[in-house]
N, C-alpha and C positions, 0 to 999 in steps of 0.2 A: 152761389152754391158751389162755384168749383173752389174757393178755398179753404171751407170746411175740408174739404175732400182730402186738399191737397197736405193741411195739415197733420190730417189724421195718417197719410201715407207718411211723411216724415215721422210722427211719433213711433209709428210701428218699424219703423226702419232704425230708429235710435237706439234702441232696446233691445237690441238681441243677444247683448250681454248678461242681460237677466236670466233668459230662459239656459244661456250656457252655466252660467252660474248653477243655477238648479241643479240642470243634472250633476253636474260635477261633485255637487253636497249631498244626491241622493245615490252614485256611485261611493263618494265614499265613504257614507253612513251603513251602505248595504256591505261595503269593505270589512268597514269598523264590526260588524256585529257577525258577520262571519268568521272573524279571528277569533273574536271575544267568544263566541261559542264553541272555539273550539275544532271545529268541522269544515278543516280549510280544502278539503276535498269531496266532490259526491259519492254518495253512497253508489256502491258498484251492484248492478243484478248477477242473477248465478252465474248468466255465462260467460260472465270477465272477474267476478270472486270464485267462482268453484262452489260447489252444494252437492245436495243429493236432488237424486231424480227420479219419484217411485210413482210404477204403474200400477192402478188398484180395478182389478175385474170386481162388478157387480156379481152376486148370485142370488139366484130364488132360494127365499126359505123354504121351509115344509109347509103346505097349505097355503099357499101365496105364488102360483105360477106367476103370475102375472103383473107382478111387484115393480118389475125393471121398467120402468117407462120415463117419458119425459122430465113430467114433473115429479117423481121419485130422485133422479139424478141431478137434476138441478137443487134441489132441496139440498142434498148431500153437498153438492161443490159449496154452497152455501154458510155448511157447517162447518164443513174443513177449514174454510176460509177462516170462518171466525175464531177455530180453533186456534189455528195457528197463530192467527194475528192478536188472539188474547194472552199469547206466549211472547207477545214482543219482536216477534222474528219480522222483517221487513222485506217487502218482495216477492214474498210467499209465496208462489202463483196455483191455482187451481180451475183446475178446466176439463170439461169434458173430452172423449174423443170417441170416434163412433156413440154406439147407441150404451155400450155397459163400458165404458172404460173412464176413469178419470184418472189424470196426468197432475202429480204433486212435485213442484220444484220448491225446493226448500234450499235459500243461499247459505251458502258455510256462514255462521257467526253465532253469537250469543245466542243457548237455549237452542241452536238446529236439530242437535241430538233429543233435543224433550219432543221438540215438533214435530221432527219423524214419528217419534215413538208413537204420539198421540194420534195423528193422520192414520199410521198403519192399525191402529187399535178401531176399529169402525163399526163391530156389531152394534145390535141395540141395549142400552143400559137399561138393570134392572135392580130392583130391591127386593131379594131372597131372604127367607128365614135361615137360618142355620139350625138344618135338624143334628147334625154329629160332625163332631170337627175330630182332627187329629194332626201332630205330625207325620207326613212323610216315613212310613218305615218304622214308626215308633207307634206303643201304645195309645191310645184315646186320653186326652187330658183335659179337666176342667180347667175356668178360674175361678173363685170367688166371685160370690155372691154380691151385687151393690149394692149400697145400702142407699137407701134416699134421703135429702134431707131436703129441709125449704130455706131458700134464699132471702136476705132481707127485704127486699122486692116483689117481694111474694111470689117469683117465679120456683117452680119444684125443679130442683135440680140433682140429677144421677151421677154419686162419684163413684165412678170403678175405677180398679186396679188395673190393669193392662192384663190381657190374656195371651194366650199364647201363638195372637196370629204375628203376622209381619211387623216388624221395627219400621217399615216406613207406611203401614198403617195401621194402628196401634190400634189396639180397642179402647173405646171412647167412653165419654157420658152425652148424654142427649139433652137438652133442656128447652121446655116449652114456652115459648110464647103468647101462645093465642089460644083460644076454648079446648077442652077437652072432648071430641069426639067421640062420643059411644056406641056407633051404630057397629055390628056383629061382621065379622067375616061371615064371607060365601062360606058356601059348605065346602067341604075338601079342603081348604084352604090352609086348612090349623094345623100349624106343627104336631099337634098331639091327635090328628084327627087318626081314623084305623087305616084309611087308602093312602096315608103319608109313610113312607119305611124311613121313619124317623127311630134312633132309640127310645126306651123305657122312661118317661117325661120324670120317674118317679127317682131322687138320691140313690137310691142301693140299687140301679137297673145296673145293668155292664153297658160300659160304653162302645163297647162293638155293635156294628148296626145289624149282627148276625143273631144276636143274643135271643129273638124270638122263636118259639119255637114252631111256628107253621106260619108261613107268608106265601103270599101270591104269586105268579114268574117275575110280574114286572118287579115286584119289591126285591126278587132274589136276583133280579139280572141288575140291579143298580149294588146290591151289595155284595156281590164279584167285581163290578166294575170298582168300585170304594176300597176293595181288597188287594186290588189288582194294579190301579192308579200307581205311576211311580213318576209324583211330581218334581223331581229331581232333572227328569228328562225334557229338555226345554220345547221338544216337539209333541212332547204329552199335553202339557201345561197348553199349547196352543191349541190343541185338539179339543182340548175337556169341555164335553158339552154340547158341540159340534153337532149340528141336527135334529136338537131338540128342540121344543116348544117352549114357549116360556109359561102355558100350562104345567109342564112334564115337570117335575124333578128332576135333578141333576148331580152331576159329580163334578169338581170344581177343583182346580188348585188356588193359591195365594200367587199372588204377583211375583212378590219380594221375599227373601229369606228372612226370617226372625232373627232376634239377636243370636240366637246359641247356634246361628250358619243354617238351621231347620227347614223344609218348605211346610206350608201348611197344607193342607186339604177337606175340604167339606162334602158332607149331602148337605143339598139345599132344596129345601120347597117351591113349590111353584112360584112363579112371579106373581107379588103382591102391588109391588109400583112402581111403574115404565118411568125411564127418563123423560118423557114427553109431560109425565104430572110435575115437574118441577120447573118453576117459575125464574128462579136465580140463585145462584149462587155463586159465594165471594168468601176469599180468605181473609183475615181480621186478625190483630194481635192484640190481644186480651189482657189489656191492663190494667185490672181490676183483679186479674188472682194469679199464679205462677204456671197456668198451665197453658203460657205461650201462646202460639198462632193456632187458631180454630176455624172451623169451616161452617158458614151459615148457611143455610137453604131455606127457600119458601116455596111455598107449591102453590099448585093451583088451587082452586075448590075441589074439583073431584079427586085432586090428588091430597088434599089436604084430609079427607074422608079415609081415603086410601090408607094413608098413615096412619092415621090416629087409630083405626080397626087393628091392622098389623102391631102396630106397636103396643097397643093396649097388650092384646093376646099374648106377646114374646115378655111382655114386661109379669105377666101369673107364672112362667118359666123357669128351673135352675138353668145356672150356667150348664153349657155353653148354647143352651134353648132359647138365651133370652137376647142375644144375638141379631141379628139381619145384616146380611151381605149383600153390598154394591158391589154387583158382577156387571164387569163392562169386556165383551168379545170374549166371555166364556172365564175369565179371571178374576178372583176376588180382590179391588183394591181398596176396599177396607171390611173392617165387621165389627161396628161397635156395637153395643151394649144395652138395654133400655131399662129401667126399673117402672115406667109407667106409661102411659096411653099419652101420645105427643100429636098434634096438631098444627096447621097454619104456617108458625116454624118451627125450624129446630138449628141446632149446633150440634158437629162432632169437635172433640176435643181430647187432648193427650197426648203430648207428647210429641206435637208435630214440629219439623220444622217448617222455617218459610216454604224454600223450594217444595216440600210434600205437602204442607197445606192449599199450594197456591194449583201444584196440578192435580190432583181429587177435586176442587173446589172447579175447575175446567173440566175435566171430565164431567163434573155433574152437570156443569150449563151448558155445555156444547156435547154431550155422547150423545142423542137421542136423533141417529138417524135413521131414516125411512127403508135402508137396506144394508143388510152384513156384504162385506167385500175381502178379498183376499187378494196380496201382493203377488203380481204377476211377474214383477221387476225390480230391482231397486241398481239405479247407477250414479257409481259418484263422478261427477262433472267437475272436469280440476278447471283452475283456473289457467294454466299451459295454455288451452286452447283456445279460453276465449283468448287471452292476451296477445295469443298470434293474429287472429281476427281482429282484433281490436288496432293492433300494430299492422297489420296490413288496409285496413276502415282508415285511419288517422292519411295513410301515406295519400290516399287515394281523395283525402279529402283535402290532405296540402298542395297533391297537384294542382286538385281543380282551381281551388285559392289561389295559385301561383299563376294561372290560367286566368282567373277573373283581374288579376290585377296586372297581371301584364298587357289584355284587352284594354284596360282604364288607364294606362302609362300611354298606349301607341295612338288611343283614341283622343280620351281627354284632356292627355297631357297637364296641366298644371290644374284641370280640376278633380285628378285621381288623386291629386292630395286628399280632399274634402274626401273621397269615397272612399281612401282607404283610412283615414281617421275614425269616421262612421263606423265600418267595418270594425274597427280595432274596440270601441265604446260598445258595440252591439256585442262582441264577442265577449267582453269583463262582463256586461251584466249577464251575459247569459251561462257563464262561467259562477259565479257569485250566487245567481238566484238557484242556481241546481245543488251548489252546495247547502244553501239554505233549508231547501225542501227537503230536503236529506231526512234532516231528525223532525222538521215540523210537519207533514203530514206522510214520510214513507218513502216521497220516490228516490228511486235506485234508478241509476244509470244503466241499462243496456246496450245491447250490441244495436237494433232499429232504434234506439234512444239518440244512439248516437250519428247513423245516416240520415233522421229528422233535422237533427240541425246542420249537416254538409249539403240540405238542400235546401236549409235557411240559409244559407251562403248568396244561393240564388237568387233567392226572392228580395233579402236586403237590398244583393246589387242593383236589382230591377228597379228598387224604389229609386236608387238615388239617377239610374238614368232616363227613369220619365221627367224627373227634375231638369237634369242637364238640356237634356234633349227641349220642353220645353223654352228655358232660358233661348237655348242657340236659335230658335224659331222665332222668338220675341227680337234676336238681335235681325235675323236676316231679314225683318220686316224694317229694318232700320231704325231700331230702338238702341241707345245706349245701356248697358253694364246695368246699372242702379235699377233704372225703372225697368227691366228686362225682368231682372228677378223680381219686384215687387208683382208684374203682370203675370208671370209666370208661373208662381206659388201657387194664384185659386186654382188653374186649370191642373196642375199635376198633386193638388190635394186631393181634389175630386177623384184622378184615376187612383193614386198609390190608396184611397179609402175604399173604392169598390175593389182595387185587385186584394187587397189584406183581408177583408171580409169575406171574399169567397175562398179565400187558402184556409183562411179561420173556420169556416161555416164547416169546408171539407174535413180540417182537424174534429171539432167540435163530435161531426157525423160518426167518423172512423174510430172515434175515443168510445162512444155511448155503445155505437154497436158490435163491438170487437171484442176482445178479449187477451191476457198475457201481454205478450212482447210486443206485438200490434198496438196496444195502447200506449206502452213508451215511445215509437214512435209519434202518433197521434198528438201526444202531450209535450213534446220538447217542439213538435213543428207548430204549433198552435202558438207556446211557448214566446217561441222566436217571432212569428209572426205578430204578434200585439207589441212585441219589443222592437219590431222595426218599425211601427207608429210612434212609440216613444222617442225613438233614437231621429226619425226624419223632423220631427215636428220641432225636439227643444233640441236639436245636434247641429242635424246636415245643413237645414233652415238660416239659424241662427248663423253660423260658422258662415254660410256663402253669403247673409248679406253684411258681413264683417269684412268678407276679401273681398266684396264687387268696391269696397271703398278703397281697396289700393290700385296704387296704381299700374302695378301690374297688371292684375285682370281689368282696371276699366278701363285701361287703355288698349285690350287687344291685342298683346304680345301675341307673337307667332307661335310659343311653346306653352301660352294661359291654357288654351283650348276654345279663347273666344275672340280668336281674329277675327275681324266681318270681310276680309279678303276670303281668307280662308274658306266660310262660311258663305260666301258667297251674296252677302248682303244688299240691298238694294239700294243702288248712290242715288241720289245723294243721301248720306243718314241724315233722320230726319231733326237732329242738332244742326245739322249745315244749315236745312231749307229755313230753319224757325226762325235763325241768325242774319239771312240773308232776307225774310219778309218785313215787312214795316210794322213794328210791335213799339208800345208802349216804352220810353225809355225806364221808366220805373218797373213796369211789370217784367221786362228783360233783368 
């Protein structure tokens, strides 16, 4: 039985050029494809890139004291996130503070300016009829009438002309996909109803909304308000609205200026369809006819009901009655057009480009949060300051380094070679795999990103000296060099696997339950930790029983680190006594 045993020790001792080889083909494989994409560096968080940093207070609606709660808030960080993060921006962070605050860091790069925008835009989205449009300051203007025609698809499709809202949200055509819904608006609801202070539904009415001649107070305090509006002023435009119900009628400006420099402005009818009835929506480029990148939506069922009521009713309408406005935080960013009763889905269309198509098509799938908020703060975080933190982080973590390997020079002597090669293999991949995860799933390098790994420093080192440390134990038992490490290995597997697990288990914990920069920490020390199982097992392993075969370390040099004087080993070793007993001349 003992030379089974004995062989299988030697086989496994032969070999340890295998597992070195490995890593070396999966360092330079992780090398190779780091270049080849490109991204020979991690991506940086805001506060070593520089971003903006906006504080957003919670407020109660009207009729809704009691809106600001838990699960209202969380809902919202929820949304934002995704906003942002369907915008591309990476790093995003979003997080509560106290009970109505959330805190938006958005890092300087690509689209930071759209994501701002969008994060600060946070009322609830809605779909308004457009009872009276005009320019700003000008007369009341239609546009043409759409004419309908049917597709060869049998889909019916509405081609209008563009009206005279916003150039970056044109007025559209709508076209149906799924059943045609008949059931009737609520009462009050219709543009043409007598409680809506809509204009004269009829061609020859004046397009002033004053043009009636007896109305109610509230009809006559909305058409002061429409008279009075001067969406020009960019504090008006955020105001418009402000306080009302999504019952109420309303006054509205346009987002964007039209082409001829314009703003728009509308009454709008009460709210027909919340954000919350829309299922999805997505930009598309439409290559099947010239009118470019379009916006698709699908709702839900009850919002699909929704729809098809409103639009039906807008579509018996002249312009600019046959209209509906997506008002998102009080502003209209779009008002396309309908010629008939649309259902399940629908497109807008005209004239978009990408960028406009792609953020209306965001605002529709991500507006619909649980509470309006307004900007308490907005600061921009340069990149100056993390880089001094980051340059003063770096210095504090080259002491320590210089610190650990000068303990493994004065201690180990000739086996701080092995720890700090380890070290040097631990540090590339850990270098390597952060620039990888960069563009594959998000993470950004932080300031605690980066303290996570100055205290993987520690934990490495710790692996490779339960190693030593067991070695030098197996020698003062009077074992030689060879078989020292091969005895060595189970028992300091066994510890460096339960200490990795529980630094892991804590990463793991601190990741799930935390949140922001806390979790960059969490995730590079977790990180590093499964990296120093890799790096002990096909590295430090391998490499020590390559040098227990010279003969410098197996014979106990005074500067190896494994003299048995030194060490204080027990004479006779036990190679003396086996030498000196009466053994087998063959088995000798």
């Amino acid at each position: 039985m003992a030379a089974p045993k004995k062989g299988r020790s030697a086989s496994a001792q032969s070999r340890p050029g295998r597992s070195l080889a490995l890593i070396l083909i999966a360092i330079a494989a992780l090398t190779g494809g780091m270049f080849a994409s490109g991204h020979t560096t991690p991506r940086l968080g805001i506060d070593l890139a520089g971003g903006t940093s906006i504080t957003l207070t919670a407020k109660n609606e009207p009729g809704q004291p009691n809106a600001i709660n838990k699960t209202n808030m969380d809902t919202a960080v929820d949304i934002m996130n995704r906003r942002v993060n369907g915008l591309g921006v990476s790093e995003a962070e979003v997080q509560t503070q106290g009970s109505d605050n959330i805190i938006v860091n958005i890092p300087k790069g690509t689209n930071s300016e759209e994501a701002r925008a969008q994060v600060g835009t946070t009322a609830k989205l809605y779909f308004r009829p457009v009872l009276t449009t005009d320019v700003s300051g000008a007369a009341a203007s239609s546009s043409p009438s759409p004419s309908a025609s049917s597709s060869p698809s049998g889909k019916a499709e509405d081609k209008a002309t563009p009206s005279s809202s916003s150039s970056a949200t044109p007025s559209a055509s709508a076209t149906t996909q799924g059943r045609v819904v008949t059931d009737a608006l609520k009462a009050g609801s219709s543009p043409s109803a007598s409680s809506t202070p809509s204009a004269s539904a009829s061609a020859s009415a004046s397009s002033s909304p004053s043009a009636s001649a007896s109305v109610d107070p509230a009809t006559a305090k909305l058409q002061a308000e429409y008279a009075a509006i001067d969406c020009t002023d960019k504090s008006v435009r955020a105001k418009a609205g402000a306080g009302t119900k999504p019952t109420d009628p309303i006054v509205a400006c346009g987002q964007d200026k039209n082409s001829a420099g314009e703003w728009q402005k509308y009454i709008l009818g009460p709210a027909e369809v919340a954000g919350t009835d829309i299922k999805k929506a997505g930009a598309v480029f439409d290559t099947q006819s010239a009118a470019g990148w379009k916006v698709t939506m699908d709702f839900t069922s009850g919002g699909s009901k929704k729809f098809a009521a409103i639009t039906g009713k807008l579509a018996q309408n002249q312009p600019p009655q046959n209209q509906f406005a997506i008002v998102l935080d009080g502003q209209v960013v779009s008002d396309p057009s309908v010629a008939q009763s649309l259902s399940g889905s629908a497109e807008i269309s005209g004239s978009f480009t990408q960028t406009e198509a792609e953020s209306l098509a965001n605002m529709l799938k991500y507006g619909a949060l649980p509470l309006s908020f307004k900007e308490s703060s907005v600061t921009t975080v340069t990149a100056a300051l993390g880089g001094e933190q980051l340059h003063a982080g770096l210095i504090a973590g080259a002491i320590g380094l210089a610190l650990v390997v000068l303990y493994l020079v004065i201690y180990y002597r000739g086996l701080s070679v092995i720890a700090i090669a380890s070290l040097g293999v631990s540090a590339i991949l850990t270098y390597v795999l952060m620039a990888l995860l960069g563009p594959a799933i998000g993470f950004a390098l932080n300031l605690p990103a980066v303290c996570g790994a100055i205290v993987a420093i520690g934990i490495t080192a710790d692996s490779f000296i339960v190693f030593f440390e067991r070695i030098r134990d197996e020698i003062r038992e009077g074992r030689t060099l060879r078989p020292a490490v091969e005895r060595a290995w189970p028992r300091a597997r066994r510890t460096i696997l339960v200490s990795d697990f529980v630094s892991f288990l804590a990463a793991a914990v601190l990741f799930i339950v935390t949140v922001g920069k806390v979790q960059g920490f969490a995730f590079t020390l977790g990180l590093t930790t499964v990296l120093d199982v890799v790096v002990v097992f096909f590295f430090t392993k391998p490499l020590m029983t390559i040098l227990a075969r010279r003969k410098f370390f197996a014979e106990g040099h005074s500067w190896s680190g494994l003299d048995p004087k030194r060490l204080g080993a027990k004479p006779p070793l036990r190679r003396t006594r086996r030498a000196s007993a009466p053994v087998d001349t063959k088995e000798a």
